[in-house]
C-alpha positions in Angstrom: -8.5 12.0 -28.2 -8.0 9.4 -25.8 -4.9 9.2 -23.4 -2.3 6.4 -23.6 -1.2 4.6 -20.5 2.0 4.1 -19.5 2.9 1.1 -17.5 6.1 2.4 -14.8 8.3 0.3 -14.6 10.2 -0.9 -11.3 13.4 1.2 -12.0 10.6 4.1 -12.3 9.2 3.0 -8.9 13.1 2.5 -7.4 13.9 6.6 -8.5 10.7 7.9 -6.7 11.4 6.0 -3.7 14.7 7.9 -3.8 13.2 10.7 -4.4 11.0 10.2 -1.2 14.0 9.2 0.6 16.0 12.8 -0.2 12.7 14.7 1.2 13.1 12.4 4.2 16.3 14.2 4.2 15.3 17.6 4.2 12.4 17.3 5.9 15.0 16.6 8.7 17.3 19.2 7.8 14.8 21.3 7.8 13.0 20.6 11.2 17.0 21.0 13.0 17.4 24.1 11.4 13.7 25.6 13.0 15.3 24.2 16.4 18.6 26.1 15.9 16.2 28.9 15.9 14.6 28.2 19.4 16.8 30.1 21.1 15.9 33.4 19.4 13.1 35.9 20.8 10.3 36.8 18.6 10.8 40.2 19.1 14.1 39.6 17.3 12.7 38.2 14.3 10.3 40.9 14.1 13.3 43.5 14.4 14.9 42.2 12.0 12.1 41.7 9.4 12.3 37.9 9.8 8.9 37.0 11.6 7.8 34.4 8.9 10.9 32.5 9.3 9.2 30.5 12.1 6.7 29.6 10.2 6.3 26.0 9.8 5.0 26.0 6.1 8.3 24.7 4.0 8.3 22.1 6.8 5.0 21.0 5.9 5.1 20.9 2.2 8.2 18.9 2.0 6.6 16.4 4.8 3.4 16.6 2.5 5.6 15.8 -0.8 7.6 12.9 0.8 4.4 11.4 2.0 2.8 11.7 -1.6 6.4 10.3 -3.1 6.5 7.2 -0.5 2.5 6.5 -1.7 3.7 6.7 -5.6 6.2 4.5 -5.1 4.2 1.9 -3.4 1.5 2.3 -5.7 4.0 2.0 -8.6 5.4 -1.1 -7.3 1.9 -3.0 -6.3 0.8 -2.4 -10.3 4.0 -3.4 -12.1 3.6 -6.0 -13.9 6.3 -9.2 -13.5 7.2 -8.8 -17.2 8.1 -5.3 -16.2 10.2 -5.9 -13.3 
């Protein structure tokens, strides 16, 4: 059985751009929220059973997703077709 493909259309392109553009958004949220945190002593953290909340990781994968979004979206919009826009 052999795959159809399926042509995206601008409006297609337009919604993952957004999409990109709302993980812009938390990517930012996300990096002031680690540096409301700068203040606190690791110690702390490890008192209170929160050690891994310093860790970088949800920072990265959003970062990682908005980049892979933002590449979509350009990709999208270099193969529509003028028909299709």
């Amino acid at each position: 059985m052999t795959a159809t493909m399926t042509t995206p259309t601008q409006e297609e392109a337009a919604a993952i751009r957004r999409w990109a553009e709302a993980l812009w958004a938390a990517e930012k949220a996300i990096s002031d929220a680690y540096a409301a945190l700068d203040p606190v002593r690791d110690s702390v953290f490890r008192e209170i059973r929160l050690a891994d909340i310093r860790c970088l990781k949800l920072l990265c994968e959003v970062t990682n997703h908005r980049g892979e979004a933002e590449r979509a979206a350009e990709k999208i919009l270099s193969s529509v077709s003028d028909d299709a826009r």
